[in-house]
Structure formats: C-alpha cells, structure tokens
C-alpha positions as CSV (number, residue, x, y, z in Angstrom):
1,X,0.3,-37.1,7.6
2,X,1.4,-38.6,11.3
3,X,0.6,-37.2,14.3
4,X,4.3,-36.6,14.4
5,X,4.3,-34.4,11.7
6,X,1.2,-32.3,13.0
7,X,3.0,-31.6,15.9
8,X,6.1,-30.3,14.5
9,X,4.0,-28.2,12.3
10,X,1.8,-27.1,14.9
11,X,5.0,-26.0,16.5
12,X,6.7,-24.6,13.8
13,X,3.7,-21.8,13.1
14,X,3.9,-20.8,16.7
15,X,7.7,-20.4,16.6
16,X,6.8,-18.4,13.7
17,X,4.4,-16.6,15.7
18,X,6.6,-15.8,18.5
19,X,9.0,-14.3,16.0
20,X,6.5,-12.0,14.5
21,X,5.2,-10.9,17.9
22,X,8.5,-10.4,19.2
23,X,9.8,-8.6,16.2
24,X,6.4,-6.4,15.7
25,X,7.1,-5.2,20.1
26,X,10.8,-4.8,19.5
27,X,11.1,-3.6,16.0
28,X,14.7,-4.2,15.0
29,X,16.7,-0.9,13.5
30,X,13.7,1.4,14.4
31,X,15.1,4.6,13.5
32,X,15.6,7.6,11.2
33,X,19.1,7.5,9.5
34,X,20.7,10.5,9.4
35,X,21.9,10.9,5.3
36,X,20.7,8.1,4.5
37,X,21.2,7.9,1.0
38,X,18.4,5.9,0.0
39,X,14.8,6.9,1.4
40,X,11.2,5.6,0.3
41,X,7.9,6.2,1.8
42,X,5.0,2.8,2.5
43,X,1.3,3.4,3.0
44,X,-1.7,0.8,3.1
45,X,-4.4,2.7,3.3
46,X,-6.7,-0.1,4.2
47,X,-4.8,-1.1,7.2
48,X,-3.3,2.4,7.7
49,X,0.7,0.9,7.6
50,X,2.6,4.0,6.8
51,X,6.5,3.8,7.5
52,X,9.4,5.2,5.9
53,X,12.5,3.2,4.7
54,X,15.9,4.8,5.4
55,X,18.6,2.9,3.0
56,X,22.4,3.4,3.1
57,X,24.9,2.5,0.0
58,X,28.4,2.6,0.4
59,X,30.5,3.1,-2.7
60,X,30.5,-0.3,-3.8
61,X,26.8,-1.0,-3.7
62,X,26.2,-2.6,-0.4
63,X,23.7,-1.6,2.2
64,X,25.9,-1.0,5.2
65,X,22.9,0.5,7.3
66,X,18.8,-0.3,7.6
67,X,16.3,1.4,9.1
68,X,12.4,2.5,9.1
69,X,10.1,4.5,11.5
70,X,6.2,5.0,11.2
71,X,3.4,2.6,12.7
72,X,1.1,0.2,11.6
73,X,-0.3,-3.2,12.5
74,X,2.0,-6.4,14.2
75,X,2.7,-8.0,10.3
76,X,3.8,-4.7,8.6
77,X,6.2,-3.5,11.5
78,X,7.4,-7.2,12.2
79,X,8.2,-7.2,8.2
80,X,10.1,-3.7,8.2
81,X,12.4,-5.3,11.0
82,X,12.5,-8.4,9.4
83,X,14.3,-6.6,6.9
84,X,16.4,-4.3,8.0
85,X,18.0,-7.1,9.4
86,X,18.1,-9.2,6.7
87,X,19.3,-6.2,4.0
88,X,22.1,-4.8,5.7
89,X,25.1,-6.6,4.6
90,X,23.5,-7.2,1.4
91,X,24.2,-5.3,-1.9
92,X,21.8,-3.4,-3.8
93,X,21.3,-6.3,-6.4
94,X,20.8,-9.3,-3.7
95,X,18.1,-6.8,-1.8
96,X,16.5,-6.3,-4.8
97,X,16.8,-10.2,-5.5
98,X,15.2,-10.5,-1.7
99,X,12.1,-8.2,-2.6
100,X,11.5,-10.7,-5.9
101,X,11.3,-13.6,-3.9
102,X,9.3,-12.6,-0.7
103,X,6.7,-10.5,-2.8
104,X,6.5,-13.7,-5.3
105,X,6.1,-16.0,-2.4
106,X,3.8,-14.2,-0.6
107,X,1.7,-13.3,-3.6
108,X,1.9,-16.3,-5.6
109,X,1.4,-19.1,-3.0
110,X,1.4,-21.9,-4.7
111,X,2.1,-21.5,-8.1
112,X,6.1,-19.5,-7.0
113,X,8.9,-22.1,-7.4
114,X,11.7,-20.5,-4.7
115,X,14.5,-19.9,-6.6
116,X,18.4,-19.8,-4.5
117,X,19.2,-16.2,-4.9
118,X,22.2,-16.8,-2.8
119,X,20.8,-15.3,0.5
120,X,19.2,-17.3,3.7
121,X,15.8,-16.1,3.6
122,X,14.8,-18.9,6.5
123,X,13.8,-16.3,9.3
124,X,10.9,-14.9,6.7
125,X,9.3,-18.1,6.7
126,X,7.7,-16.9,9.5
127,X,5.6,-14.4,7.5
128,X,4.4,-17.2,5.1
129,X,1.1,-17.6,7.4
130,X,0.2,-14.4,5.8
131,X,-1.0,-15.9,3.0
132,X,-3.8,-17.4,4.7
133,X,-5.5,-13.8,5.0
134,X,-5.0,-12.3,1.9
135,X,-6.1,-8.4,3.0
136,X,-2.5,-9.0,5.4
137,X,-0.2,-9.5,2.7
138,X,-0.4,-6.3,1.4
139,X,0.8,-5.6,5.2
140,X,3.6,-7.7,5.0
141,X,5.1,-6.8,1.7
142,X,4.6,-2.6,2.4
143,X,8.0,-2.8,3.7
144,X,9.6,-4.6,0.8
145,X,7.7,-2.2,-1.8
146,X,9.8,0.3,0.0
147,X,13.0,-1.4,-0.5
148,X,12.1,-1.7,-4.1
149,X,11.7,1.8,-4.2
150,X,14.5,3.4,-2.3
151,X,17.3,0.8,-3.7
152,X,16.3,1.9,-7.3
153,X,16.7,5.0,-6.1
154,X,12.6,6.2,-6.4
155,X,12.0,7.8,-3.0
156,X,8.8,8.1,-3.7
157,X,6.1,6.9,-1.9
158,X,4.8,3.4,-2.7
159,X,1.3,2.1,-1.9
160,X,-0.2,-1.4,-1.7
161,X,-3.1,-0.3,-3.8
C-alpha cells in the first residue's frame, strides 16, 4: 500500500467521521409522526439506546415519511437519521432489502459479499468503522432492527440482546 493510498484512507474514515458526528448533533427527521402507520420500539440495554421508529406506507407500499425520537449514544442516533433519510422514498420491500444488507455488513465483516439490491447505500459506509468495536454494532443496527420490525408490521419492541 502507497503512502497515497493511506492518505486517502486516512481521509476517507474522517469524512466518515464527520458524517456520523454531524448526523448524531443534527439528527435528521427527529420527530414523532402523527398516524404513522408503522411504529416499532429499539432498546440496547447495554448502551441504553432506546428510540422509537415512526414508519409511514402509502397505499402502494412506499415509505412516504421517516422518523424516530428517543436518545442514546452518537452511533445509534447517527444510524436512526441515517435512515430515515435513506428509507423514505423507498418501498416496503427495498427497506427491508436495506436492513439485510447493513445488518449483514455490519455483522458479518468479512465473510458478507454486498449484493446490488438496487438502492445507493454509499452514505452508510460511514458506519462500517463500527465493526472495529464490536459492543457498537449492536448500536448501530438498533435502528434498522426497528425498521425490520415496524415495516413487517411487528410494533413491538425489538432488543439487541
């Protein structure tokens, strides 16, 4: 590896960093939904995340509104804004497609082969550091547990243990 390459992935992780910090301050869609139709509940009781998902469907399946509220550390609320961003837009199936991939990836590490499930999932890269410290990844995948949830239509509350 060149010194080149080091530096772009030195810089890379603190892009990635900025993102997280900026998104964990100025959580994205942080907000109850009034009828939401959708609605889970997250807790990590090791880290003490605790948030609530607020999902709406529209009649065709799509997720035409995102939101969460609770508290918790700077990886769990930078993933719930991650993706309420990313998920509105999106239809029930390609969210649930989204949660596959980013809990494989984050759990898997090296042995998940990414698979294209038609969505730009580039901006999440930035919690792939995670995986370095593996009591944070149940952090950054409380949100998406959620997702699973509520889009299945659960609402119950999920836990990372």
């Amino acid at each position: 590896m060149s010194a080149v390459d080091i530096r772009q992935g030195d810089e890379l992780r603190e892009l990635y960093r900025e993102l997280i910090l900026d998104h964990a301050r100025n959580p994205r869609h942080f907000r109850k939904i009034e009828g939401a139709t959708h609605t889970a509940e997250g807790i990590n009781p090791l880290c003490g995340d605790k948030l609530k998902l607020y999902v709406r469907l529209n009649d065709d399946d799509v997720i035409t509104e995102a939101a969460f509220e609770g508290s918790g550390c700077a990886i769990s609320v930078a993933s719930a804004s991650l993706l309420t961003d990313l998920v509105t837009g999106l239809s029930r199936s390609q969210a649930l497609d989204c949660f596959g991939e980013i809990t494989a990836r984050l759990t898997q590490a090296d042995n998940h082969k990414s698979r294209d499930i038609g969505v730009n999932l580039d901006k999440l890269r930035a919690l792939d550091g995670v995986r370095e410290y593996p009591s944070r990844v149940k952090c950054a995948t409380l949100a998406w547990h959620a997702l699973n949830s509520a889009v299945q239509g659960h609402n119950k509350t999920v836990s990372t243990e």
